[in-house]
C-alpha positions as a LaTeX table, in Angstrom:
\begin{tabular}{lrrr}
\hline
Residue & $x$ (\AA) & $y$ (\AA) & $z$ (\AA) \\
\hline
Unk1 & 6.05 & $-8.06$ & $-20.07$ \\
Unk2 & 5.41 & $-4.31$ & $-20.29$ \\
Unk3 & 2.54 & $-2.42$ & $-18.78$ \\
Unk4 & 0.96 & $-0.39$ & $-21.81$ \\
Unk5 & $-1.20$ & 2.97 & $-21.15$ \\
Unk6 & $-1.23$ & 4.58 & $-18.10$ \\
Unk7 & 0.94 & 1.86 & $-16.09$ \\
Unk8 & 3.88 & 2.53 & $-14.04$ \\
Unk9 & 6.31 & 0.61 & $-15.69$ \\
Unk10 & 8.31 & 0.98 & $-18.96$ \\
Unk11 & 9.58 & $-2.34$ & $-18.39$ \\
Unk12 & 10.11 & $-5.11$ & $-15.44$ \\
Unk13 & 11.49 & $-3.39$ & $-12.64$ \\
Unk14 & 11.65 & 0.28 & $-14.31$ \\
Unk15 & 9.13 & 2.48 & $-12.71$ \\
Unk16 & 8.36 & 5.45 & $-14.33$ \\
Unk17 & 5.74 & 7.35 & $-12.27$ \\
Unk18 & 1.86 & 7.03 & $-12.74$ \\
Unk19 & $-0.88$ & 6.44 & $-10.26$ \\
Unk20 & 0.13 & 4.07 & $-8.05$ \\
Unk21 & $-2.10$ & 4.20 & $-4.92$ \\
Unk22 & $-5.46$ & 3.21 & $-7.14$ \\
Unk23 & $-5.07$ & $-0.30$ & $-5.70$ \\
Unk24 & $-5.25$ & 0.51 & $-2.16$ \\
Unk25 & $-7.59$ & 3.63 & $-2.47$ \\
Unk26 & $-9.73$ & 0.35 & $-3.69$ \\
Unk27 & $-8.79$ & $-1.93$ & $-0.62$ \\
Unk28 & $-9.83$ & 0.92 & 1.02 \\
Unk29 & $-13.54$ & 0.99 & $-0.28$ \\
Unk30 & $-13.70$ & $-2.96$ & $-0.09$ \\
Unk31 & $-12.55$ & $-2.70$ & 3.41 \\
Unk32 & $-15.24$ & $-0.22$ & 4.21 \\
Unk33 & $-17.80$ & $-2.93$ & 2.37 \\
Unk34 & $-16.48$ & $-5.25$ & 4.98 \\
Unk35 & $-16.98$ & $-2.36$ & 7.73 \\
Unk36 & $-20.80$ & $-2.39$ & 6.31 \\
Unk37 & $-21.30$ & $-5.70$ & 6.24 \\
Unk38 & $-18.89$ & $-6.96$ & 8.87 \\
Unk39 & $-18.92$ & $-10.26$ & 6.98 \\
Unk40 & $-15.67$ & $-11.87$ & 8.44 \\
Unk41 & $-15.26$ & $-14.32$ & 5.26 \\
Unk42 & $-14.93$ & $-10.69$ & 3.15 \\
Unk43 & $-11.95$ & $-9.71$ & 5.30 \\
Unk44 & $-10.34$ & $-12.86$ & 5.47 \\
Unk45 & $-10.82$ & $-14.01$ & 1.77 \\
Unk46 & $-10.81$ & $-10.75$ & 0.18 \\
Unk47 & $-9.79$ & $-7.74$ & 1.91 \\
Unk48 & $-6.56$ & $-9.03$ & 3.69 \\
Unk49 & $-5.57$ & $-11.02$ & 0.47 \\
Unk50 & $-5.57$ & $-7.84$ & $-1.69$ \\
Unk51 & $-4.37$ & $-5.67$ & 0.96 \\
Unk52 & $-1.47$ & $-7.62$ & 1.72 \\
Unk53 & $-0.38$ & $-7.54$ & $-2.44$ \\
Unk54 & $-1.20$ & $-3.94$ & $-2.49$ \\
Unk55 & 0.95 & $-2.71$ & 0.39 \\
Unk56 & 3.82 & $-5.17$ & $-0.74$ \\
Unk57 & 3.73 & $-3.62$ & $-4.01$ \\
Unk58 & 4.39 & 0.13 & $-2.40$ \\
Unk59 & 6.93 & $-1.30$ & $-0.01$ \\
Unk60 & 9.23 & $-2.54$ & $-2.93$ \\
Unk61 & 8.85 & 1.25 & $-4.54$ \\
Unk62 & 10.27 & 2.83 & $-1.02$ \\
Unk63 & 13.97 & 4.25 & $-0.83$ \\
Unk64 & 15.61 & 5.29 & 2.27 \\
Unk65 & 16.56 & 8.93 & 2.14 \\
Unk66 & 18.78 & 11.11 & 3.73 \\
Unk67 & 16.47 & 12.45 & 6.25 \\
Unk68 & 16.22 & 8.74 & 7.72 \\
Unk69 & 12.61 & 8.38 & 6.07 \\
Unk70 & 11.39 & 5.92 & 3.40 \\
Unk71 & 10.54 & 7.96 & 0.36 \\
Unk72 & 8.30 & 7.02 & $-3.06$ \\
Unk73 & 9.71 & 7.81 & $-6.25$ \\
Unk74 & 8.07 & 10.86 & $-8.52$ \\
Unk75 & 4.56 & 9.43 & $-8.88$ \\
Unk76 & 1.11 & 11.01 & $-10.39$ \\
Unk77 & $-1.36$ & 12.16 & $-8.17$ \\
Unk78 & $-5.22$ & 13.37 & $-8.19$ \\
Unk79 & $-3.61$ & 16.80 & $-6.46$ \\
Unk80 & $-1.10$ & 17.14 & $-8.61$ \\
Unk81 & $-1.16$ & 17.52 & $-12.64$ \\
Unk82 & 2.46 & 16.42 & $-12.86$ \\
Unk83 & 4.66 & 13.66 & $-11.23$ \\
Unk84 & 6.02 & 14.05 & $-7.74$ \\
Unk85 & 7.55 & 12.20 & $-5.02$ \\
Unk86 & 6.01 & 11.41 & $-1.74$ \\
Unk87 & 2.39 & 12.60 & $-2.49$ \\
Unk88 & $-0.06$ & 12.47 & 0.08 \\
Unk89 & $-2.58$ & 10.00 & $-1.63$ \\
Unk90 & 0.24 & 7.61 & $-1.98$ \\
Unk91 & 1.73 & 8.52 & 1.50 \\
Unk92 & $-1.58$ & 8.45 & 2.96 \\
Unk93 & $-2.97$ & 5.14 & 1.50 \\
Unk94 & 0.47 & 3.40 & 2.64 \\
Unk95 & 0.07 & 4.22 & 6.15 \\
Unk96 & $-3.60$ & 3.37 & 6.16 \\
Unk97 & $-2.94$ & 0.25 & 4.14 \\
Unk98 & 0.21 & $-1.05$ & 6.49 \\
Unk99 & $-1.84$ & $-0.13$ & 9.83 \\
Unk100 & $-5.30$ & $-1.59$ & 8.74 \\
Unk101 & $-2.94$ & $-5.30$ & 7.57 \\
Unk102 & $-1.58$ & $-5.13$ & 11.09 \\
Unk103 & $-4.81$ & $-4.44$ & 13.04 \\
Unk104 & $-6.76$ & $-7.05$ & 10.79 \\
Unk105 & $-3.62$ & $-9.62$ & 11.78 \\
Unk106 & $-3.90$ & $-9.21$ & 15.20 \\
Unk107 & $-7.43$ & $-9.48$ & 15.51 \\
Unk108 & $-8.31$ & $-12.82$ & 13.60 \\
Unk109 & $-4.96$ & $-14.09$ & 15.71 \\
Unk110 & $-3.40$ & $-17.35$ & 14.27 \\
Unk111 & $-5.96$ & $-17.47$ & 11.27 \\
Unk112 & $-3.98$ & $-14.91$ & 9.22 \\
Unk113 & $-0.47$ & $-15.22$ & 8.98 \\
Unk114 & 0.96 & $-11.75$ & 7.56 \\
Unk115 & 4.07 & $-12.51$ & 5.07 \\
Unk116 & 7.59 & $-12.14$ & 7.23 \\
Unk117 & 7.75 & $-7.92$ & 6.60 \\
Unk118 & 4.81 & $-7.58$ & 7.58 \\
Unk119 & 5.42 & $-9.06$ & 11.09 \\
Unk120 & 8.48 & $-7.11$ & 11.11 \\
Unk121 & 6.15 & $-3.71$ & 11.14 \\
Unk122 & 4.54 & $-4.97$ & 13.94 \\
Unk123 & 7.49 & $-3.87$ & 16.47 \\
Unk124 & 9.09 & $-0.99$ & 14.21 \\
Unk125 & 6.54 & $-0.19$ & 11.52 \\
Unk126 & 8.13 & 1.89 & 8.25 \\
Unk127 & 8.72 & 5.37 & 8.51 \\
Unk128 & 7.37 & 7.05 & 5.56 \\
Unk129 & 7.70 & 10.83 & 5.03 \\
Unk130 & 5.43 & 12.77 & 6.09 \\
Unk131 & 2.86 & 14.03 & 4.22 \\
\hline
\end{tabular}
């Protein structure tokens, strides 16, 4: 089916630029509601779950460039009034998102099991450009 409005796709699989990093600028805020509260059921239940789809999501979007980095397609930005590629809210919410699923893995151990990429980060996490 096709995203309508302000989405970023035309159609399956076709991105076309738009905000993409609203998702995890909002695991961001839920994960600093589980900061707050430190309620361990929010993290496990909530803020890992969403994470997880969130960062997934962005991976699929990456393309290896030249320069040896993984790059994001033209997207919209708050900093920006037109499309670009790599912007630093997107850049910067992927490497918080992809750091915070691996430090919330290791530290409820066996009770989280991250999805297969995700484990592979562990020893040789992405390289995004920087931003």
């Amino acid at each position: 089916s096709y995203v309508k409005g302000g989405g970023c796709l035309t159609e399956p699989g076709m991105h076309k630029g738009g905000i993409i990093g609203n998702l995890l600028w909002v695991c961001h805020m839920v994960y600093l509601h589980y900061r707050y509260t430190m309620d361990a059921r929010v993290l496990v239940e909530v803020v890992y779950p969403l994470l997880h789809g969130a960062a997934a999501y962005h991976m699929h979007l990456l393309s290896k460039g030249r320069d040896g980095k993984l790059h994001l397609p033209p997207t919209a930005s708050p900093e920006y009034k037109s499309n670009g590629p790599d912007t630093n809210y997107d850049l910067a919410l992927l490497r918080w998102g992809l750091q915070t699923l691996l430090e919330v893995s290791e530290a409820q151990g066996s009770g989280l099991r991250p999805a297969p990429r995700v484990e592979a980060w562990r020893g040789a996490p992405p390289q995004p450009a920087p931003h």
